[in-house]
C-alpha positions in Angstrom: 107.4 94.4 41.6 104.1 95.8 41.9 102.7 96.5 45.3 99.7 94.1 44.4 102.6 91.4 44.3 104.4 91.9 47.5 103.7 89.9 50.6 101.8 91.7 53.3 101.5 90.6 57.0 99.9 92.0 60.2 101.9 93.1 63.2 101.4 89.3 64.3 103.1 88.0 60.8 99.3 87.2 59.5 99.6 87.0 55.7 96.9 89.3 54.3 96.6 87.7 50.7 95.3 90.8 47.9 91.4 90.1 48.6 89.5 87.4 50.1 86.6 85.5 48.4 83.2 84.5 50.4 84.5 81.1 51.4 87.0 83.1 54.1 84.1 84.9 55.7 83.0 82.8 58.8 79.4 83.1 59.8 79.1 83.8 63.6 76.1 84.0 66.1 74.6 87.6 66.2 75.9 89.4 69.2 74.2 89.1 72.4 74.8 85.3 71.9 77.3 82.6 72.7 80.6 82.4 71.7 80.1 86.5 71.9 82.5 87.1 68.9 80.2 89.8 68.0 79.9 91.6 71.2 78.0 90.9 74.5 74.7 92.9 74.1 72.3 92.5 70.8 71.8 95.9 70.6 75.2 96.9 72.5 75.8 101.2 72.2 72.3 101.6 71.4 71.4 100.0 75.0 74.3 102.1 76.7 77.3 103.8 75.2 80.7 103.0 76.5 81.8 104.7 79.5 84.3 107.4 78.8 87.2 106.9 81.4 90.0 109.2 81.3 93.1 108.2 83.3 94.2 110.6 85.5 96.7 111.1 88.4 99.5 113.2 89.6 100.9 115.3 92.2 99.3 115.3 95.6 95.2 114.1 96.3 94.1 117.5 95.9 95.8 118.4 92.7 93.9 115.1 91.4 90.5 115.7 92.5 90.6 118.9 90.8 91.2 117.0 87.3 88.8 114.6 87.9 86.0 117.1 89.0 87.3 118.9 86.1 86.6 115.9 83.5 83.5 115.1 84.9 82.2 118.8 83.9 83.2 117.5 81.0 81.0 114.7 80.1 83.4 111.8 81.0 81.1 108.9 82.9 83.4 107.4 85.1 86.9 108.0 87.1 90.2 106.2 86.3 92.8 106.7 88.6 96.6 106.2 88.1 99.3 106.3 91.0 102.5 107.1 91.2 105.2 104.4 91.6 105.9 104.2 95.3 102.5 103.6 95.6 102.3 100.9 93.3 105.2 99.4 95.1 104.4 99.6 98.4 106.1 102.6 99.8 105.3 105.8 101.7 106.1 109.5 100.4 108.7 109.5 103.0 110.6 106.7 102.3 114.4 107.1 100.7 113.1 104.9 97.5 110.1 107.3 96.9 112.9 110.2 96.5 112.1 111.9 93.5 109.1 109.6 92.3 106.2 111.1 94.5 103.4 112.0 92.6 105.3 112.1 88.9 103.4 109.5 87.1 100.0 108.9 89.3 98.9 110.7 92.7 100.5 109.9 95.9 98.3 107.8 98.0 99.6 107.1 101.2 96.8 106.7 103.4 92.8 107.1 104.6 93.8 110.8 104.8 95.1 111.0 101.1 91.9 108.6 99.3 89.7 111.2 101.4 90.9 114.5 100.0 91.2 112.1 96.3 87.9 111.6 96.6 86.4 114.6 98.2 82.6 115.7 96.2 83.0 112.6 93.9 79.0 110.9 94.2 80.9 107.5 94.6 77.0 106.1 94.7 76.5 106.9 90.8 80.7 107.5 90.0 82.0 104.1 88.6 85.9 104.2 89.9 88.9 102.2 87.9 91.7 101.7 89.2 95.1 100.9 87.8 96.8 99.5 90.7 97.8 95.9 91.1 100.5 94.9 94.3 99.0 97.7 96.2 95.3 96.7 94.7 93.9 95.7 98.1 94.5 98.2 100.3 93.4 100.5 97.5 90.1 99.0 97.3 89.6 99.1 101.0 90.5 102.9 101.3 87.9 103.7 98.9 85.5 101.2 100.6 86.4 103.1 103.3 85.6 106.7 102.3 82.5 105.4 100.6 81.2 104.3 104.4 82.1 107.4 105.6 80.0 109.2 102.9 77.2 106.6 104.1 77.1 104.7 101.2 76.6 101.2 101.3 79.2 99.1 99.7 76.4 97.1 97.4 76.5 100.1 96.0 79.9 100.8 95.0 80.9 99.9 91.2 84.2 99.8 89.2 87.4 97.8 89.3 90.7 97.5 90.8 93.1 96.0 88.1 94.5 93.2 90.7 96.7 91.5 88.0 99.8 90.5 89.0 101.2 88.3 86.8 101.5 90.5 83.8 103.9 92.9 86.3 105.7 89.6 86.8 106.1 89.2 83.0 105.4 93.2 81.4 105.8 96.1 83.5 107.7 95.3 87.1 105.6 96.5 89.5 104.9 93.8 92.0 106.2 93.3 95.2 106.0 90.2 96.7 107.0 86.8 95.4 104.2 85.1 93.0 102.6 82.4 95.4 102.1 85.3 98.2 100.9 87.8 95.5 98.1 85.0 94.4 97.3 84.5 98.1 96.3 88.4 97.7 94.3 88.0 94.3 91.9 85.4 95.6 91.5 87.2 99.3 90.6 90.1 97.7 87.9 88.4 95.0 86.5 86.8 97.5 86.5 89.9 100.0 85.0 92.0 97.5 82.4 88.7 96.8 81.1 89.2 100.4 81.4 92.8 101.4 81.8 94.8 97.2 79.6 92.7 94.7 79.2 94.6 92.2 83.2 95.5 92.3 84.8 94.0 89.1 87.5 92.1 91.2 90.6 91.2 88.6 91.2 93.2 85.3 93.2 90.8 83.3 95.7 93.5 81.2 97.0 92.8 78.1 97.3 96.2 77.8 101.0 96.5 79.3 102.1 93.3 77.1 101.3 95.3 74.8 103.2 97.8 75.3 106.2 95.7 76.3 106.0 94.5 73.1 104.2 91.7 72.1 102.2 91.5 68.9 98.1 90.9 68.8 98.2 87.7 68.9 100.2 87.6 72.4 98.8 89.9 73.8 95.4 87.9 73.4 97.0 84.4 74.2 99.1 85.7 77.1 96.1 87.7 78.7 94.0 85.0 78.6 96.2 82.9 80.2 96.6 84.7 83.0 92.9 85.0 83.3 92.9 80.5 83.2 95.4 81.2 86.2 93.1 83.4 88.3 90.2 81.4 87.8 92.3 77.7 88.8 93.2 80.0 91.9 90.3 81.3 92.8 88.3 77.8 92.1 91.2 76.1 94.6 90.8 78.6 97.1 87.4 77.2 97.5 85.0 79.6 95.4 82.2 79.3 93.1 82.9 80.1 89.4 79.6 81.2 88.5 80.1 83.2 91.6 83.4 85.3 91.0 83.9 84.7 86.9 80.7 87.8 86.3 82.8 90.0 88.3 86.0 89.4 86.3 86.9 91.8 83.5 89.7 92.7 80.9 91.7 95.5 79.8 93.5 95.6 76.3 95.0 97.6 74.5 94.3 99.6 71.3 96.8 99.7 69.1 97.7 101.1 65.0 96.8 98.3 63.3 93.2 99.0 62.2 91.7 95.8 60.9 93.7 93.6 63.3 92.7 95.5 66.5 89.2 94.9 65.7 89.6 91.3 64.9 91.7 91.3 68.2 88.7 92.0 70.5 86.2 89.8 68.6 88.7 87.0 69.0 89.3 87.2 72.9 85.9 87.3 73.1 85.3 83.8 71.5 88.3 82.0 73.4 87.1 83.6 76.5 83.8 81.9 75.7 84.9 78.8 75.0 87.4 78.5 77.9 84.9 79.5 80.2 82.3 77.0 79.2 84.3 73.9 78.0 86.7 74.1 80.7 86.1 75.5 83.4 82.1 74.3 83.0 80.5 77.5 84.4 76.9 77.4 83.9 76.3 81.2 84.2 75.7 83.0 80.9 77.5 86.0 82.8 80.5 84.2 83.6 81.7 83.3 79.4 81.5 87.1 78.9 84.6 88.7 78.2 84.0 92.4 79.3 86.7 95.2 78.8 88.2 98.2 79.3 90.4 99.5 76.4 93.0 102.4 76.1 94.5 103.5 73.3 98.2 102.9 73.0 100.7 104.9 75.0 104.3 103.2 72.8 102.6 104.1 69.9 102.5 107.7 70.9 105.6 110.3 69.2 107.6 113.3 70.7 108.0 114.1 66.9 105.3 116.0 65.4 102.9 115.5 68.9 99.7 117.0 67.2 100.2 113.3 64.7 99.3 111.4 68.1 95.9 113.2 67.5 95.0 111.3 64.2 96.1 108.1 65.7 94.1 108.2 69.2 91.2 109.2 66.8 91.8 105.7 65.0 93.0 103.7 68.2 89.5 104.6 69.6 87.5 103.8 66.9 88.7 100.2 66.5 87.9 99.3 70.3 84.6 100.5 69.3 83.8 98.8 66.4 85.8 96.1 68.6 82.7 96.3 71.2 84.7 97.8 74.5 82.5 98.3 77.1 84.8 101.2 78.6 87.9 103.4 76.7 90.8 105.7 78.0 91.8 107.9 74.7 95.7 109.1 75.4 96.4 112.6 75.3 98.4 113.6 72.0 101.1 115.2 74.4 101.8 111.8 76.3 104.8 111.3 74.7 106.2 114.6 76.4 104.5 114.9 80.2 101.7 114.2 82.0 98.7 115.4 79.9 97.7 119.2 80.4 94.4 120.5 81.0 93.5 121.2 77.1 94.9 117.7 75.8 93.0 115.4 78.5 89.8 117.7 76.9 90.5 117.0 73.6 91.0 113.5 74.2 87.8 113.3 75.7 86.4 115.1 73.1 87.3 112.7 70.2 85.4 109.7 72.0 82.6 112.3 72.2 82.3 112.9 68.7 82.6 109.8 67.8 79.6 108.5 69.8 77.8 111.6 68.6 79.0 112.4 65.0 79.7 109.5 63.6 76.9 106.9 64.0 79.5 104.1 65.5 77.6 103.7 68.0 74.0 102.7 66.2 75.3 98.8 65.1 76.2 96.3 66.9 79.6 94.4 65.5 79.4 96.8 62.2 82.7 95.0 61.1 81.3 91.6 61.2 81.1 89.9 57.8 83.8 91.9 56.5 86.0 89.5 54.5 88.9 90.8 55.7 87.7 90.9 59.9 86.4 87.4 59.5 89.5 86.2 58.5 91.8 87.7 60.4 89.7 86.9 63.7 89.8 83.4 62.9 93.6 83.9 62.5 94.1 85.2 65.5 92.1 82.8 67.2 93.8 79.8 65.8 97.5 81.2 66.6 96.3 82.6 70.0 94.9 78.9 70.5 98.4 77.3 69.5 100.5 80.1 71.6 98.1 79.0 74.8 99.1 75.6 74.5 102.9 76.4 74.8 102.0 78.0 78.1 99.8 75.2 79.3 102.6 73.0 78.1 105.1 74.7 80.7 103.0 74.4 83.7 100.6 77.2 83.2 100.9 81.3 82.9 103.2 81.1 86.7 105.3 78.7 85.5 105.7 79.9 82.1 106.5 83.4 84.0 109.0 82.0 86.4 110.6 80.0 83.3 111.2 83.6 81.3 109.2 82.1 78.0 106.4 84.9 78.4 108.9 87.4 78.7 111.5 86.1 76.0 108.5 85.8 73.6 107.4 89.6 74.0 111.0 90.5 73.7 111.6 88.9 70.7 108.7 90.4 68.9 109.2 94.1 70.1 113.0 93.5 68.5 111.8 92.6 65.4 109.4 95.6 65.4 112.1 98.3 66.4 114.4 96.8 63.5 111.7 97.4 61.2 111.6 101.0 62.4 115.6 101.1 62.0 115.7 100.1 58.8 112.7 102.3 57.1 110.7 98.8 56.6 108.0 100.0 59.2 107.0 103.4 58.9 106.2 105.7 61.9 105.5 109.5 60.3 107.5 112.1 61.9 110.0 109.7 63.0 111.8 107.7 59.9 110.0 109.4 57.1 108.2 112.9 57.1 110.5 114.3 59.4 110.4 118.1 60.2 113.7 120.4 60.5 112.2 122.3 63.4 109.7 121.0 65.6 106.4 122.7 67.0 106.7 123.4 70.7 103.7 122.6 72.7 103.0 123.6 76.1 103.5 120.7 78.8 102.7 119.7 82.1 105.4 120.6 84.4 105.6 118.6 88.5 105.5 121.4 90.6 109.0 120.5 92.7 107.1 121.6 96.5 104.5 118.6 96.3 107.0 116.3 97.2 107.5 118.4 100.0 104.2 118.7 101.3 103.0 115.3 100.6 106.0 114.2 103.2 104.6 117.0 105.8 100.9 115.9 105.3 102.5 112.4 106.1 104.4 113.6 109.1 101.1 115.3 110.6 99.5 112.1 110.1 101.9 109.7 112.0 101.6 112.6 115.0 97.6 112.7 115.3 96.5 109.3 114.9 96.2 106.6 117.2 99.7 105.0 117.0 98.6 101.9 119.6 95.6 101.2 117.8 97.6 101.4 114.0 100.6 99.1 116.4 97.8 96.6 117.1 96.2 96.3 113.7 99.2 95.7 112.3 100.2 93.3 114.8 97.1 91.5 113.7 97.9 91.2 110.4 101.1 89.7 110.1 99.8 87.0 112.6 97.2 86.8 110.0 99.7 86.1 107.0 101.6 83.9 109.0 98.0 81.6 108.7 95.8 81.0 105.9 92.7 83.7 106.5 91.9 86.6 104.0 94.2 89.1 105.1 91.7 92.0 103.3 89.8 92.2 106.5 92.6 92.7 109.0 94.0 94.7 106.1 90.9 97.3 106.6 91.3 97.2 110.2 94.6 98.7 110.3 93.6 101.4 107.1 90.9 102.9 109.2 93.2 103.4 111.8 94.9 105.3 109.2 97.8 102.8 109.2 99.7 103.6 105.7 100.2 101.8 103.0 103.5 101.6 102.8 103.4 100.2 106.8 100.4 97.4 105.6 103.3 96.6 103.0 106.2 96.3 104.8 104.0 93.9 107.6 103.2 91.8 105.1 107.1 92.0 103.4 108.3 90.9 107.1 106.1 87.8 106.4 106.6 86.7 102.6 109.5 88.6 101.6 109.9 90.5 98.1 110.2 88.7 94.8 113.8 89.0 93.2 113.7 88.0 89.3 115.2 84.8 89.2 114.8 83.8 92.6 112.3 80.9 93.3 109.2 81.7 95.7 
């Protein structure tokens, strides 16, 4: 059989016939223009380039703020900040379920003290700030509110994102901590917090990026995302706020993945539905609230401890379809991901290939330069109308909380990252370096190695801390705050009371655990 012959399909089983004729080309508005399939601006990277986030965290504040102060000498435009996992989940350096975990994957944050040094020199006036925190997302937010008053700038000011999304750690990733209905409760206090005291703060970013990498295929990844987003905005509306008022300040974060053609249709596609939804359903009357806007990264499961210096090549490509895609923002891995926290030379040279493409490869001087392909057309409509069909199934079982609860979001993403590793197993999908092209001996590359001691030290800053502060005042603000969960008022402002009192995060958490408990798969709320 000829390869002409033989059936071809996308990651998401879309059957890609051997050409396509003008009738599959769909004409859409010009960009700039409702439904936004072909990007947000008219004239998008010629009015501003994307902004050029690198993610970056580990060890202890201080080891972090060198990196960032390091990647902004570098010509990256904004900061994005990754934790480690007791910070994501709630729990202080010295506590027995941090053991070993304390600044490995992100930097330890345990209180005001630690966002001050983690911040320390950054212009947070002119520095736009994501970051990837979502449990933990509130007190987050308010510590770097925090240390922004203290370097007298005025919150109006501040810009960037928290992610805030919880329900994809319910369905994806596993970092949440309380059970859904109290982890909504925190959502919606903090959007409409940040609303009144952080405007210009983007307030939720809705991630399919960690479905992806669960997983799914495209076309979840789209309809799974954007039903999550459906969820925030019923909760926010029946918390009693204004969806032209909080929908502008919502924003998205996918995920960039191998599949060339289909990535790009991806983002053009979640663009339209988010469109559509926006206006037909929830009837929002703001041009600013049907825009999807989003950050992209470049996919970590697709990166290989085989042959590392391979990861380069596909970052490259990764990055360039969330461009042509129209992101508004992009993290591009490091090619040694795979192996350790990124070293000095592969965060640069990550940075570098967004560089050159927004300098060297003219990318950046059309808007949508994909659109009227035959081939994009098509497969955006594709994903649309199975994205569509997928959402239904959700709204069918309640909703995106109830189809989490019931394990259908989660069985679905399963099922589809089995059938991909089979393909892998059996040769059918290839991965060079890994089932074909393999090396007898492989390059060694220097890595990124935890220095053992920051552990250590992060506990004895944390010790210092509990001995100089005002104990009665943190006792109090704390007190306030579990009466204030016990109620119905936003808890972000006795939240910030007890932070600037230097209260830790890990004591915020465990006030608020006292009060709503912590979610158990399988377990009811």
């Amino acid at each position: 059989m000829s390869v002409s012959d033989s059936a071809a399909k996308t990651d998401s089983g879309i059957e890609l016939p051997p050409y396509l004729d003008e009738n599959a080309g769909t004409k859409k508005s010009p960009p700039g223009e409702f439904p936004y399939t072909r990007g947000i601006y008219p004239d998008m990277y010629r009015r501003r380039l994307w902004t050029m986030r690198q993610y970056s965290g580990y060890g202890t504040a201080r080891e972090t703020n060198a990196r960032f102060h390091f990647l902004l000498a570098q010509g990256q435009t904004g900061l994005s900040t990754a934790f480690d996992l007791p910070t994501q989940m709630g729990y202080d350096s010295d506590n027995p379920r941090a053991e070993g975990e304390v600044g490995r994957v992100g930097v330890a944050i345990d209180s005001l003290l630690d966002m001050e040094e983690l911040l320390a020199g950054i212009p947070l006036d002119r520095i736009s700030t994501s970051m990837t925190i979502n449990a933990t997302a509130s007190s987050l937010l308010l510590l770097y509110q925090l240390v922004a008053e203290k370097q007298g700038v005025p919150s109006d000011q501040l810009t960037g994102t928290v992610q805030n999304d919880i329900l994809k750690e319910y369905a994806a990733r596993g970092t949440y901590i309380y059970p859904p209905k109290a982890s909504m409760r925190l959502v919606t206090d903090l959007m409409a917090y940040a609303q009144a005291e952080v405007p210009n703060w983007n307030t939720v970013s809705i991630s399919g990026y960690h479905i992806r990498e669960a997983g799914s295929t495209a076309v979840q990844e789209v309809a799974f995302t954007l039903a999550n987003g459906i969820a925030y905005v019923q909760a926010a509306i029946a918390a009693g706020l204004d969806v032209d008022e909080f929908a502008p300040r919502l924003s998205f974060f996918f995920n960039a993945h191998n599949n060339f053609l289909e990535e790009v249709a991806k983002f053009r596609a979640a663009r339209q539905l988010w469109a559509e939804i926006m206006k037909d359903r929830f009837k929002a009357q703001n041009p600013r609230s049907l825009v999807l806007r989003f950050h992209a990264q470049t996919a970590g499961s697709s990166l290989t401890a085989q042959q590392p210096l391979n990861n380069v090549v596909r970052v490259a490509l990764q990055a360039l379809s969330a461009i042509f895609g129209g992101t508004q923002s992009l993290h591009t891995n490091a090619y040694d991901e795979a192996l350790a926290l990124p070293t000095e030379a592969a965060a640069q040279l990550a940075l570098r290939t967004q560089q050159i493409i927004a300098s060297e490869s003219g990318a950046p001087e059309i808007a949508d330069p994909l659109g009227g392909s035959y081939a994009v057309e098509y497969l955006t409509d594709q994903i649309v109308e199975r994205a569509k069909d997928l959402m239904m199934r959700v709204e069918e079982l309640g909703g995106a909380v109830a189809a989490i609860e019931s394990g259908f979001v989660q069985e679905q993403i399963d099922e589809a990252a089995y059938r991909f590793q089979r393909q892998v197993d059996s040769g059918e999908r290839v991965i060079v370096g890994v089932n074909k092209y393999q090396v007898d001996e492989e390059e060694v590359i220097e890595t990124l190695l935890a220095d053992p001691e920051l552990e250590q030290a992060q506990r004895k800053r944390l010790a210092r801390l509990r001995a100089e502060r005002d104990n009665e005042a943190v006792t109090a603000a704390l007190h306030r705050l579990k009466e204030e969960a016990r109620g119905s008022g936003n808890l972000l402002y006795p939240m910030k009371e007890a932070h600037a009192a230097y209260a830790t995060i890990g004591e915020v958490c465990d006030t608020l655990r006292a009060v709503f408990g912590a979610h158990r798969p399988g377990v009811a709320a």
